[in-house]
MOPAC internal coordinates of N, CA, C and O (Angstrom, degrees):
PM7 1SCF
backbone

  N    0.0000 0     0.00 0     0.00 0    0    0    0
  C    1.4445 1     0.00 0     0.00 0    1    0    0
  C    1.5314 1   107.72 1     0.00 0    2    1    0
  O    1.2310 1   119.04 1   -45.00 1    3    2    1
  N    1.1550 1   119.44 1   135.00 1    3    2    1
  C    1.6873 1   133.43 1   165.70 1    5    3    2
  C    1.3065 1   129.88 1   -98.84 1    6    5    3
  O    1.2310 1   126.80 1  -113.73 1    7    6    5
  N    1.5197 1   104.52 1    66.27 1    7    6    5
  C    1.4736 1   104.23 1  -175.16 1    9    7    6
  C    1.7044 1   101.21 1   -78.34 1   10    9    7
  O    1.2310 1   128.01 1    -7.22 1   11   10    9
  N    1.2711 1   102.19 1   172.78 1   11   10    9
  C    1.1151 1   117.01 1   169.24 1   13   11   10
  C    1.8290 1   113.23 1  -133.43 1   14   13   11
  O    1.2310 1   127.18 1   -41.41 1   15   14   13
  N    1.5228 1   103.79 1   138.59 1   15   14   13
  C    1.8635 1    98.44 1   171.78 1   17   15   14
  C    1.4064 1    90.12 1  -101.52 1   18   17   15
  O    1.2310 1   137.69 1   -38.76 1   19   18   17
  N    1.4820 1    83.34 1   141.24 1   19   18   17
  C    2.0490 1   113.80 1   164.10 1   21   19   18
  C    1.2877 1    86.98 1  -103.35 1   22   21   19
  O    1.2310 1   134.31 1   -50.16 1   23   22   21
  N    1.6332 1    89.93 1   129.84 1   23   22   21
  C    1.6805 1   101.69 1   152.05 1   25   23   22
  C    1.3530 1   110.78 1  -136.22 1   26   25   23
  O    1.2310 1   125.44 1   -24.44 1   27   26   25
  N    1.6839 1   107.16 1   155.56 1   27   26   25
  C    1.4545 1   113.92 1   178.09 1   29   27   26
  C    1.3057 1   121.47 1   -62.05 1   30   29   27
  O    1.2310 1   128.02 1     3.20 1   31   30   29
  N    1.6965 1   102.17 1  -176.80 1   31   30   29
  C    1.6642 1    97.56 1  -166.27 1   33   31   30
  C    1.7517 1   107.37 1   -73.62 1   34   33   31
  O    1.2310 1   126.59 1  -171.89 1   35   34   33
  N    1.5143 1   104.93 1     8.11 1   35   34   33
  C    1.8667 1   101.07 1   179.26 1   37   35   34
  C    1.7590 1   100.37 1   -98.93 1   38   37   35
  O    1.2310 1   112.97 1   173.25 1   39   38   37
  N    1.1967 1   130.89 1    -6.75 1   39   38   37
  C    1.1725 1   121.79 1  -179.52 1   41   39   38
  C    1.5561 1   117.96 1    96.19 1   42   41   39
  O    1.2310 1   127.06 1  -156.70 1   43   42   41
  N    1.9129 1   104.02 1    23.30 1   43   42   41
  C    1.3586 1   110.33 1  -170.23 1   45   43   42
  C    1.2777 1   102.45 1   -91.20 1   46   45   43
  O    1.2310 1   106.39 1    -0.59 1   47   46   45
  N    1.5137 1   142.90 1   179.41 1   47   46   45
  C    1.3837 1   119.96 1   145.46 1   49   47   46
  C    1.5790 1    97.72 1  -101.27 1   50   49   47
  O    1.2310 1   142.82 1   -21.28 1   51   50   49
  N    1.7724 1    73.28 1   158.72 1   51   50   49
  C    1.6178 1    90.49 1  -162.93 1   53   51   50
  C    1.5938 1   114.27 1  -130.69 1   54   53   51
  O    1.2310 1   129.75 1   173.03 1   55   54   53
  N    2.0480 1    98.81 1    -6.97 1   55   54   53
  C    1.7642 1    90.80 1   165.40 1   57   55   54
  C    1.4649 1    82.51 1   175.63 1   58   57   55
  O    1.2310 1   126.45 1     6.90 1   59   58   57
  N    1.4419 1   105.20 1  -173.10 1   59   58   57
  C    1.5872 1   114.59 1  -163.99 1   61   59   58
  C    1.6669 1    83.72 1  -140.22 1   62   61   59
  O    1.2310 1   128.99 1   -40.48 1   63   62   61
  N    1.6600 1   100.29 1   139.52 1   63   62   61
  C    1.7392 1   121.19 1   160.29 1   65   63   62
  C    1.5000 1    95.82 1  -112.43 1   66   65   63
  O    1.2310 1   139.62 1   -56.37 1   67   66   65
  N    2.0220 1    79.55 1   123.63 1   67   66   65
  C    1.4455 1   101.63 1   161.28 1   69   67   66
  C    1.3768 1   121.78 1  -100.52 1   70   69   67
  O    1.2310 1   108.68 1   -78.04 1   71   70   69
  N    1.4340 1   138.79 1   101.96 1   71   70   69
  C    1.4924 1   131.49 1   156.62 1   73   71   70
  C    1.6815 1   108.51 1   -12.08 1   74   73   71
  O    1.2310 1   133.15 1   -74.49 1   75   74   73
  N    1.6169 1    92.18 1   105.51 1   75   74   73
  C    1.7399 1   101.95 1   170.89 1   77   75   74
  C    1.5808 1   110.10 1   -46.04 1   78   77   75
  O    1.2310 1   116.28 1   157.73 1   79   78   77
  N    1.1488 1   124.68 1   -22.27 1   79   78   77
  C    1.6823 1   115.41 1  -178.87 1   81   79   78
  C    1.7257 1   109.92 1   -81.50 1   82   81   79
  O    1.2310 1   129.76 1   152.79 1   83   82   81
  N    1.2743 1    98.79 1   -27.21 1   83   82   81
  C    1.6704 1   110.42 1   174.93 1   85   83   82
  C    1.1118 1   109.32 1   -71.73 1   86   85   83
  O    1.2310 1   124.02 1   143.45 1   87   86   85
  N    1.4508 1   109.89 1   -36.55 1   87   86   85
  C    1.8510 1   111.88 1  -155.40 1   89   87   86
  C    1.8275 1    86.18 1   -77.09 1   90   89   87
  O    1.2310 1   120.25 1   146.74 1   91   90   89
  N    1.2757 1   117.13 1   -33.26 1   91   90   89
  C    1.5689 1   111.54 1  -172.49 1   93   91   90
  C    1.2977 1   112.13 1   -67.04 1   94   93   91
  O    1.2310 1   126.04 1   129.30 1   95   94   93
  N    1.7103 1   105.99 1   -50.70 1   95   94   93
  C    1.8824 1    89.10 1   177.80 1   97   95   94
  C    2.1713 1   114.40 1   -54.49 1   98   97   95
  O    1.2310 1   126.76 1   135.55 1   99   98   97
  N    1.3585 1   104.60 1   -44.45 1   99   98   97
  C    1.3858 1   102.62 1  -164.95 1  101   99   98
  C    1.9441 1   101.13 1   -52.05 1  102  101   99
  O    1.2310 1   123.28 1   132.42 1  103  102  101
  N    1.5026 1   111.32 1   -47.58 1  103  102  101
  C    1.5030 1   106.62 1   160.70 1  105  103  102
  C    1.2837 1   120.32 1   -16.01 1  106  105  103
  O    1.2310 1   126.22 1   109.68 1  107  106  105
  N    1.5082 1   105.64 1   -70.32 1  107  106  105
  C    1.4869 1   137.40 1  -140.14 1  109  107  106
  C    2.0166 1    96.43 1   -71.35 1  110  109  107
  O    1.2310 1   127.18 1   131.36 1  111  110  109
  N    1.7462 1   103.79 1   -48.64 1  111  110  109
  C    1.1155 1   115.77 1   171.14 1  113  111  110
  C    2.2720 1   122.52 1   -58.93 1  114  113  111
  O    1.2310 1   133.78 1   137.92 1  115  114  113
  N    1.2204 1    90.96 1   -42.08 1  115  114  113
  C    1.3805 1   119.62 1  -173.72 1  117  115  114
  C    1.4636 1   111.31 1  -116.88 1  118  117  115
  O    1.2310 1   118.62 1  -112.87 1  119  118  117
  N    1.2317 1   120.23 1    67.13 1  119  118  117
  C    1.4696 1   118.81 1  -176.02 1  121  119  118
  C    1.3952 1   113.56 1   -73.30 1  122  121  119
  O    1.2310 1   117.67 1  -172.33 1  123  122  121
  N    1.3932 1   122.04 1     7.67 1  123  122  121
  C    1.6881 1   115.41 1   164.30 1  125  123  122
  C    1.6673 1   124.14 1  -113.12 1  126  125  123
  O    1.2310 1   129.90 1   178.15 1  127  126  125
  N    1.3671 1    98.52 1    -1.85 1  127  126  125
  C    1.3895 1   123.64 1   168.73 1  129  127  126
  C    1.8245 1   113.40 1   -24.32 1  130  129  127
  O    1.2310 1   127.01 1   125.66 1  131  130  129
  N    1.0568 1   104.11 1   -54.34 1  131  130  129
  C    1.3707 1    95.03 1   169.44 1  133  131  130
  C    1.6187 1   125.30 1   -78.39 1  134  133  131
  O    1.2310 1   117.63 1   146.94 1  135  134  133
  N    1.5054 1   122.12 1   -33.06 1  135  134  133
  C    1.1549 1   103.33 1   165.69 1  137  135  134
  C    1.6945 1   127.62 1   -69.13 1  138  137  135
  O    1.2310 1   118.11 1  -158.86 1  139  138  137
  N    1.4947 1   121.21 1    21.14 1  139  138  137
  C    1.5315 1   124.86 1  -176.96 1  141  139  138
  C    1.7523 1    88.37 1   -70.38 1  142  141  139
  O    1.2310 1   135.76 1   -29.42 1  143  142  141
  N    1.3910 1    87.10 1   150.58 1  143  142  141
  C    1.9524 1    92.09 1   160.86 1  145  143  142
  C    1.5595 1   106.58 1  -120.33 1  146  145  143
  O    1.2310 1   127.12 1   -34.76 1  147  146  145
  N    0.8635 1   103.91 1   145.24 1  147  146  145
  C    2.0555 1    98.60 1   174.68 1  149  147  146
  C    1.6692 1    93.98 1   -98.04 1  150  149  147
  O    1.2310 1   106.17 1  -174.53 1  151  150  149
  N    1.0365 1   143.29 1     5.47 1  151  150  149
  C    1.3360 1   129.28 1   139.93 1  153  151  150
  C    0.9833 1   132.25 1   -36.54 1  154  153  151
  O    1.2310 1   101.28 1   -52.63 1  155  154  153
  N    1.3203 1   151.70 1   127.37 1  155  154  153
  C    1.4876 1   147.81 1   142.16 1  157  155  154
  C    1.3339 1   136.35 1   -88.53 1  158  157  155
  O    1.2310 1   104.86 1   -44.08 1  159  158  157
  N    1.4238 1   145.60 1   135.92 1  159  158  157
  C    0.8246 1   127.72 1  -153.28 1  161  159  158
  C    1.7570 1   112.20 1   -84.55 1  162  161  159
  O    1.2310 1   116.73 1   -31.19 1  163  162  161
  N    0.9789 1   123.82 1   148.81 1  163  162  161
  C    1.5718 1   147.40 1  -164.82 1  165  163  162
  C    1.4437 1   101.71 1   -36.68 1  166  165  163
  O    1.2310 1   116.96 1   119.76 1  167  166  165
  N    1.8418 1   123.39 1   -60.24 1  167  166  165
  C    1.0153 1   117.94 1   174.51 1  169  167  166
  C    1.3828 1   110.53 1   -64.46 1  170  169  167
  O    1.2310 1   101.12 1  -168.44 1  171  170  169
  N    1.2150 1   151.96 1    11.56 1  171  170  169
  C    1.2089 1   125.72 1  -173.19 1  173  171  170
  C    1.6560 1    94.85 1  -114.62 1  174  173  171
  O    1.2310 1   125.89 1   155.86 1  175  174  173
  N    1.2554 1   106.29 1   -24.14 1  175  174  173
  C    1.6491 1   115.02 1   171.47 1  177  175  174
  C    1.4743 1    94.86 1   -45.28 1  178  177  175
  O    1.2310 1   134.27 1    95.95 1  179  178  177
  N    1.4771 1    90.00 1   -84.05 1  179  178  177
  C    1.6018 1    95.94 1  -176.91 1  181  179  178
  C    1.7937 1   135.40 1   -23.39 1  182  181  179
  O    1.2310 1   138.03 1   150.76 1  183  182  181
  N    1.8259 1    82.66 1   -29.24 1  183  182  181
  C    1.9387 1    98.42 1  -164.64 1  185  183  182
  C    1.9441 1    80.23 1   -64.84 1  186  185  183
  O    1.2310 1   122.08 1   114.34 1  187  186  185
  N    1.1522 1   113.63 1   -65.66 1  187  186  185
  C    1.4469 1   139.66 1  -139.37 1  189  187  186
  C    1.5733 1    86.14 1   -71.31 1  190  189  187
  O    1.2310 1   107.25 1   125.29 1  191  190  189
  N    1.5224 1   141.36 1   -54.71 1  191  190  189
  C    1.3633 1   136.88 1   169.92 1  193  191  190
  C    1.6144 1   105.18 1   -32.70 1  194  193  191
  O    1.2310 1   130.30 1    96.04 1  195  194  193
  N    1.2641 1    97.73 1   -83.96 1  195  194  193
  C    1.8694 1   111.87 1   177.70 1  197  195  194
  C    1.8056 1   106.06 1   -27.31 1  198  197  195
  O    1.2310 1   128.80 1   133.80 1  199  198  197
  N    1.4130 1   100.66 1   -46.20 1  199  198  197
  C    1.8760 1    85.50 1  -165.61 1  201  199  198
  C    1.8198 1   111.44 1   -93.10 1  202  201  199
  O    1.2310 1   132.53 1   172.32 1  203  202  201
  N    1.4024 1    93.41 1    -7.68 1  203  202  201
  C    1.6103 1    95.74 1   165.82 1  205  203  202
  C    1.4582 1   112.24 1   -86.52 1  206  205  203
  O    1.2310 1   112.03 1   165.55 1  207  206  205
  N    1.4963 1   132.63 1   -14.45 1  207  206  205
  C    1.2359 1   121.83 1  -178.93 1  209  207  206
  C    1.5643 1   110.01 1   -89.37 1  210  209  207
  O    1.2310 1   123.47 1   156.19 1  211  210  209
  N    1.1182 1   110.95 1   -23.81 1  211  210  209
  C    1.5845 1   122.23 1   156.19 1  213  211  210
  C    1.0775 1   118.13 1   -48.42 1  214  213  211
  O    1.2310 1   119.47 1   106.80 1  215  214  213
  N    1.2694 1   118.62 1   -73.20 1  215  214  213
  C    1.8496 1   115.14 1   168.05 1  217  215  214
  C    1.2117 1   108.72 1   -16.14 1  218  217  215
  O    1.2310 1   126.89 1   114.00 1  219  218  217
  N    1.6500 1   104.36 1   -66.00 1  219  218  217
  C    1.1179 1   117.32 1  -146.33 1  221  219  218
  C    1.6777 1   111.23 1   -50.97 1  222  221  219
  O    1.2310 1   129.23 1   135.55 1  223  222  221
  N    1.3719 1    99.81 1   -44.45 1  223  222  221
  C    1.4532 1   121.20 1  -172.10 1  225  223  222
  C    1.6960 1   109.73 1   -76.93 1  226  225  223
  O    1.2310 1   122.39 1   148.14 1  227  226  225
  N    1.2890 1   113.03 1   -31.86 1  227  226  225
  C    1.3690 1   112.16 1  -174.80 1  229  227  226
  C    1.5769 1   110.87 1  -119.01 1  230  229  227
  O    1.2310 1   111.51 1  -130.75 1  231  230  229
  N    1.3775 1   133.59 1    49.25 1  231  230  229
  C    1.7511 1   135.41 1  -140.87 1  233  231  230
  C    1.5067 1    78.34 1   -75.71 1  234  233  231
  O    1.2310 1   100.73 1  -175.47 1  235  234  233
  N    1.2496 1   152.59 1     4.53 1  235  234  233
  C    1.7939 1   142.08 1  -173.74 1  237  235  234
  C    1.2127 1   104.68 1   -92.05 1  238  237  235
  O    1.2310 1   116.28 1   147.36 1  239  238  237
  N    1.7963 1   124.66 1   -32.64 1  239  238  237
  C    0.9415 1   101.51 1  -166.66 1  241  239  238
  C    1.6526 1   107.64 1  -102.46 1  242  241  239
  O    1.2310 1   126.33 1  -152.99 1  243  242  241
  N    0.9398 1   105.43 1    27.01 1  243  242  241
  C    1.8342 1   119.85 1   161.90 1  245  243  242
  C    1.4683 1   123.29 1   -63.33 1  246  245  243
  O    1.2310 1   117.19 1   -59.52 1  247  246  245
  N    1.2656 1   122.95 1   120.48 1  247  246  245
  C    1.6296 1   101.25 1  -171.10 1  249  247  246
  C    1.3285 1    91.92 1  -162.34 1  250  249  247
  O    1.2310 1   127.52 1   -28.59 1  251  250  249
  N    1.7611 1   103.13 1   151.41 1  251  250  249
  C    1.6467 1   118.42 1  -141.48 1  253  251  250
  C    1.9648 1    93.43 1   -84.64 1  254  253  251
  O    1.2310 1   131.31 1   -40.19 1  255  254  253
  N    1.7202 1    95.78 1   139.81 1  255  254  253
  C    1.1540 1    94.58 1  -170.47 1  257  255  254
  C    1.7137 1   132.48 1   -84.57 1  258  257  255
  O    1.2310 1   127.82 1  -145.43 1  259  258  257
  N    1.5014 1   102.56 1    34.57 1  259  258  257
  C    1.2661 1    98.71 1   176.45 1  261  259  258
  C    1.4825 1   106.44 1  -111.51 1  262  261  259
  O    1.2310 1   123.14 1  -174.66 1  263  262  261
  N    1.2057 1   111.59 1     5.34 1  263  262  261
  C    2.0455 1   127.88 1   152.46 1  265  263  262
  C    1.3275 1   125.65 1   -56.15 1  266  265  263
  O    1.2310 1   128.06 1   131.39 1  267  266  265
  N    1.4766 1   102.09 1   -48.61 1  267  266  265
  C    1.4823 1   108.33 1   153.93 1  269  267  266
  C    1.2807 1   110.03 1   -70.54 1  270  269  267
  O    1.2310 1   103.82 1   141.43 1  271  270  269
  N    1.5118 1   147.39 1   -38.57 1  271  270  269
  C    1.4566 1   129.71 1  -157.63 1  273  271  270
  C    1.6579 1    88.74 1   -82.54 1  274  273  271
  O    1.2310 1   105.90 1   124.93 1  275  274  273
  N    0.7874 1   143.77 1   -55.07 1  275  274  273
  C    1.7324 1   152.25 1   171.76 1  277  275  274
  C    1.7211 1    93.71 1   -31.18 1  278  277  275
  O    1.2310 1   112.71 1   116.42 1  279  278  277
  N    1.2974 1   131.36 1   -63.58 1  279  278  277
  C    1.0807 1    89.55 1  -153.65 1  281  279  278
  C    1.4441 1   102.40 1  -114.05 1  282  281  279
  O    1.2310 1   113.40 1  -143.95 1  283  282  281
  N    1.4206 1   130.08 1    36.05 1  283  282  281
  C    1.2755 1   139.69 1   148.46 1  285  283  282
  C    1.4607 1   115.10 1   -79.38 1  286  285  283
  O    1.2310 1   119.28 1   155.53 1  287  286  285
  N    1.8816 1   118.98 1   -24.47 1  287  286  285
  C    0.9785 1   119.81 1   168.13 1  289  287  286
  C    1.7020 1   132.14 1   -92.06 1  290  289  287
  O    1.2310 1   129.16 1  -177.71 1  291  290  289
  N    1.5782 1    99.96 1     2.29 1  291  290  289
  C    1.2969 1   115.69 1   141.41 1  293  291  290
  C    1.2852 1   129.06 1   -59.65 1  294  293  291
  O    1.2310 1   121.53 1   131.72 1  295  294  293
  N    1.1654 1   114.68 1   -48.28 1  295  294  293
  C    1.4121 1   132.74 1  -163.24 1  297  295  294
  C    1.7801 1    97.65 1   -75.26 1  298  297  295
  O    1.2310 1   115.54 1   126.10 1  299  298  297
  N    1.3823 1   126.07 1   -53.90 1  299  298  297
  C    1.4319 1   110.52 1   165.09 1  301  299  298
  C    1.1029 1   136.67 1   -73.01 1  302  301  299
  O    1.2310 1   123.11 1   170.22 1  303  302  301
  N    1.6060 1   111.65 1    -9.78 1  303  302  301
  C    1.7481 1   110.80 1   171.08 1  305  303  302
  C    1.6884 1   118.46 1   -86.05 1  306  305  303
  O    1.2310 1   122.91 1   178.90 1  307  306  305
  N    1.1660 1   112.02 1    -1.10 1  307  306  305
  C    1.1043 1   130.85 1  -173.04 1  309  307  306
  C    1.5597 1   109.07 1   -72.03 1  310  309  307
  O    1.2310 1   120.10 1   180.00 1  311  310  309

């Protein structure tokens, strides 16, 4: 695939060109692709605000997530 990033006149990126022949297979693969919204709904903003200001405040109790996959996979080999 040959995307390309657009970026603005500050050097941000600011969007991706898809080759119309590409954009058709990914269609073709994903036929609801266009109805996705990158919206989220308000409460979930909120969910995701609230649990990032936590981090923020507590960065210790952060811990890498294959600690949890380890010991959930205790729990079924058991």
């Amino acid at each position: 695939m040959k995307l390309q990033v657009l970026q603005d006149s500050n050097g941000n990126n600011s969007g991706v060109y898809i080759p119309q022949q590409e954009w058709s297979l990914i269609k073709q693969q994903y036929p609801d692709i266009e109805e996705i919204s990158s919206d989220i709904p308000d409460w979930q903003k909120e969910l995701l605000t609230s649990r990032l200001e936590t981090i923020a405040k507590h960065p210790e109790r952060v811990k890498p997530i294959q600690g949890l996959f380890d010991a959930l996979n205790k729990k079924v080999n058991r």
